[in-house]
Phi, psi and omega in degrees: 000151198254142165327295198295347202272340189293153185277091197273185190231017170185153187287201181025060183291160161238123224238120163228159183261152190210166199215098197293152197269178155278339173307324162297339137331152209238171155296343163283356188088018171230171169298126141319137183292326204283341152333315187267343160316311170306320179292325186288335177300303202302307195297308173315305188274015088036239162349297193276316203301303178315007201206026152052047176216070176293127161004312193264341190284324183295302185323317195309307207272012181046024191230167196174149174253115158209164228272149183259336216212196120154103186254125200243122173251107178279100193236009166202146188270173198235136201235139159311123152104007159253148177284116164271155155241129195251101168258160170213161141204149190288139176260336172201136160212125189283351171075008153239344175183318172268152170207183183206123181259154168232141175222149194225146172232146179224119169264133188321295189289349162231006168084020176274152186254117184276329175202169190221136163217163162216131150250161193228148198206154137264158168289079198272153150296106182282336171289294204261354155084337154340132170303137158223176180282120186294151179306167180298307191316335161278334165302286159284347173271349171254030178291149190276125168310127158334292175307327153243021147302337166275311213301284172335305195266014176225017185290142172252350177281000000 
């Protein structure tokens, strides 16, 4: 079965897979919560590499997203030695300074959905770290996909 085959909560995720350590444990034997924020981390930066708008280029443009926000339903656990599917999509981005990814975790082998999240970001001076109007080149490489825009208005949450 393909990463994408999975019972996402919304189409076209951009999907990477991890495989939690023992190092990612907690004193229970399971990930640690703060562990999967970092797993959410990965899938953004991810994301942008795949939508060509990579670390050096945001540098290029002083412009840079950073998270404001950021809420997690934690809804099952995650054991050292399970196969993750990590998603993300951008959910709003208004094209003047905010924006928003939802992300879903899934473990592989058995098609469970383990968390749900959404962060809200603004749109930065990577120098002075200030809000700014974000560039055009963030207007289209962070865009909400036709498909899930629809997905979103026919949304019941």
């Amino acid at each position: 079965m393909s990463l994408h085959d999975l019972d996402w909560d919304y189409p076209e995720p951009h999907v990477i897979e991890h495989c939690a350590t023992e190092d990612e444990a907690d004193g229970y034997g399971h990930i640690n919560n703060s562990v999967y924020l970092q797993w959410l981390d990965q899938c953004v930066w991810s994301h942008c590499d795949a939508v060509r708008m990579t670390p050096a280029f945001c540098r290029g443009l002083n412009r840079g997203f950073a998270a404001t926000r950021h809420v997690i339903d934690y809804i099952a656990s995650t054991y050292p030695g399970d196969r993750v599917a990590i998603a993300n999509w951008v959910t709003l981005n208004d094209g003047r300074l905010r924006a928003e990814r939802r992300f879903q975790i899934i473990r592989i082998e058995d098609g469970r959905t383990l968390l749900r999240a959404r962060s809200y970001y603004v749109c930065t001076d990577l120098t002075t770290g200030r809000p700014v109007r974000m560039p055009p080149a963030f207007k289209s490489g962070f865009s909400v996909l036709p498909g899930v825009a629809l997905a979103l208005r026919n949304a019941t949450d």
